[in-house]
C-alpha positions in Angstrom: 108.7 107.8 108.3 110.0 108.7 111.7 113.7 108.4 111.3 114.3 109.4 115.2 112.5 105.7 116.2 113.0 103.9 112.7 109.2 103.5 112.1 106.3 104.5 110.1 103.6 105.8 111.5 100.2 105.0 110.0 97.9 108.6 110.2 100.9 110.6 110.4 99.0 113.9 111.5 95.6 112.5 110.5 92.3 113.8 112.7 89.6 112.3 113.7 86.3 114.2 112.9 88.1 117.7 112.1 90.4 117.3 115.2 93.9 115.8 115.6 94.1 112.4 117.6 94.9 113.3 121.2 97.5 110.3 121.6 98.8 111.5 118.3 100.0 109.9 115.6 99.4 105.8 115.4 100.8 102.8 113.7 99.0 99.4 114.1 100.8 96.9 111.8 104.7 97.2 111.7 104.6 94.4 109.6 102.7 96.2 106.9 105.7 99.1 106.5 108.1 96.4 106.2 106.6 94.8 103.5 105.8 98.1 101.8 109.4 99.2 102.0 110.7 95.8 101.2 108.4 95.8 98.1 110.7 99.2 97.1 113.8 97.2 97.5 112.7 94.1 95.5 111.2 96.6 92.7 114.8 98.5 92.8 116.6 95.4 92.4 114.6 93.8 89.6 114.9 97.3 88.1 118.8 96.5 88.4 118.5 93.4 86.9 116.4 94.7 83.6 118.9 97.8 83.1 121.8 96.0 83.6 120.1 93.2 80.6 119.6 96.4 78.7 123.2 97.7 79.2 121.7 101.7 79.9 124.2 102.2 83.0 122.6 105.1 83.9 119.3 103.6 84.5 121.3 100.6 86.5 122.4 103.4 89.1 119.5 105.1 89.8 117.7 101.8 90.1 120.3 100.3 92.7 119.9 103.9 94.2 115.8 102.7 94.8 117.0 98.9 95.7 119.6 100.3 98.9 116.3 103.2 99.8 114.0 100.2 100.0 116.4 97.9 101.8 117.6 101.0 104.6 113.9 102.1 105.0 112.9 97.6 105.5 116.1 97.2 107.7 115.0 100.6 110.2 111.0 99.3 109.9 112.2 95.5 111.4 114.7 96.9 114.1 111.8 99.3 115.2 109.6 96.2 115.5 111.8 94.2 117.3 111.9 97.3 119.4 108.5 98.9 120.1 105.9 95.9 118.5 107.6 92.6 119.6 107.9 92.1 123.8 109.7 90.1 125.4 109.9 88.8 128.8 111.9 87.1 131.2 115.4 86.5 130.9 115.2 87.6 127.2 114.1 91.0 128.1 117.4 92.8 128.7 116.5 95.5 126.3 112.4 95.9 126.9 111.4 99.5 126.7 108.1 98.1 128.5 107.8 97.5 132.3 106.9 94.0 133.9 103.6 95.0 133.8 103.0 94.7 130.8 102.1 91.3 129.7 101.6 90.6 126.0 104.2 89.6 123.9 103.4 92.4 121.1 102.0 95.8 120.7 98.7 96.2 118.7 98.8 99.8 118.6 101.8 102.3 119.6 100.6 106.0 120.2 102.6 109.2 120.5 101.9 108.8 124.3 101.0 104.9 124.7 100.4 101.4 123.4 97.5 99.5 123.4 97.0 95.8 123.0 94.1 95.5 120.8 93.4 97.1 116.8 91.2 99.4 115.1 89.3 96.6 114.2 89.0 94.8 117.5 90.8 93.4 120.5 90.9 89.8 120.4 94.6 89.0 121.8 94.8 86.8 118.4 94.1 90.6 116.2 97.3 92.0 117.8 99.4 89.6 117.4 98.4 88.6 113.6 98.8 92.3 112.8 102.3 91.9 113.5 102.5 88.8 111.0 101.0 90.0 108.0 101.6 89.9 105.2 104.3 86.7 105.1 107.1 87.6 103.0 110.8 87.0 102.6 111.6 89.4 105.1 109.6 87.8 107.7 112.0 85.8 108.7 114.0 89.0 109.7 111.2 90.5 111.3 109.9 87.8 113.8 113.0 86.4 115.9 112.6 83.0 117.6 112.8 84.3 121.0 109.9 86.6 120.6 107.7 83.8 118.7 108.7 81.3 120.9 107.1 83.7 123.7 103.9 85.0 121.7 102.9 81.7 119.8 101.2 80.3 123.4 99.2 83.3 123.8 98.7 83.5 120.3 97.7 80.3 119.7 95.1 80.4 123.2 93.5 83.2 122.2 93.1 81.6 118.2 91.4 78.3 119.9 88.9 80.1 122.2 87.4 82.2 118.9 85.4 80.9 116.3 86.1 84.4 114.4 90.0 83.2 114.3 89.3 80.3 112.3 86.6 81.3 110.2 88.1 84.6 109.6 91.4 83.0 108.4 94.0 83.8 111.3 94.9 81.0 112.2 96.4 79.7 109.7 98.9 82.2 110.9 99.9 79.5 113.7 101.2 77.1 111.2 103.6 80.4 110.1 104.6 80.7 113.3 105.6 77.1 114.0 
C-alpha cells in the first residue's frame, strides 16, 4: 500500500529475472485492490454482526476495528483510481494528471516512471479497460463514475466489436456492466 498516492501496487519491489524492474514498481488492475480491501471491510462487518449475536464485546471491537481498516484502505484504492486509472477528457478534465496527449480513457498499467495502455497479458484497448472493471462488486458503483464510463464505454465497446478474443474470451459481457 502506497499511502503517499492511496494505491496498491501490484510487485511492490518484485524483479524480473534476479533484477529489479527499471520502471519500478507496477499495478495493472486498481480494481482488483479495491475488491480485495473491500472484501476486509465486508469480512469485519459480518464479524460485527456475529460478535455482537454472541454478546463477546470485545470481539465486536476488534472486529469493527477490521470493518473501518477495510473500508479506509477501499475508500484510498477508489480515489486513486479515479485519479491515476480512470481519464478523462474534455471539459471533464479539470483535475487530469495526464496531458492532452494522451488519449485513452484509462490506464492499463501505471509504472514508478510511466503508464502504459495495454496489460501483462496483452494490449487490446478492450484488456485495459476490462482490467479496470473486474471483479463487479458493490463498490463498483463507487469506483466507476458516469462521467468517466460515459467517456470509455465508446472506445471500449469499438475495440470489444473488432475482436473475436473479446467475445469468446468473456469481456464483453463487461459492456452490458457498463451500460
Amino acid at each position: 500500500k502506497d499511502w503517499y498516492l492511496g494505491s496498491s501496487w501490484a510487485s511492490g519491489t518484485a524483479t524480473l529475472g534476479g533484477e529489479p524492474f527499471l520502471n519500478g514498481r507496477n499495478q495493472e488492475s486498481s480494481s482488483e485492490a479495491i475488491n480485495g480491501y473491500e472484501a476486509i471491510g465486508l469480512y469485519g462487518s459480518a464479524m460485527v454482526t456475529a460478535f455482537q449475536l454472541a454478546e463477546d464485546t470485545e470481539q465486536t471491537k476488534i472486529a469493527a476495528e477490521v470493518r473501518d481498516v477495510g473500508r479506509l484502505l477501499c475508500a484510498t484504492e477508489i480515489r486513486s483510481a479515479d485519479r491515476y486509472w480512470h481519464v478523462l477528457h474534455g471539459d471533464d478534465a479539470e483535475h487530469t494528471i495526464y496531458p492532452s496527449e494522451y488519449q485513452p480513457s484509462a490506464v492499463g498499467m501505471m509504472w514508478n516512471t510511466m503508464v502504459q495502455f495495454q496489460t501483462w497479458f496483452g494490449g487490446d484497448p478492450f484488456l485495459a479497460y476490462g482490467i479496470q472493471l473486474l471483479p463487479i462488486t458493490a463498490a463498483s458503483e463507487r469506483r466507476d463514475g458516469v462521467k468517466w464510463a460515459q467517456q470509455m464505454y465508446p472506445d471500449f465497446a469499438n475495440s470489444c466489436e473488432g475482436s473475436d478474443m473479446c467475445t469468446n474470451d468473456g469481456w464483453s459481457v463487461l459492456q452490458f456492466y457498463m451500460l
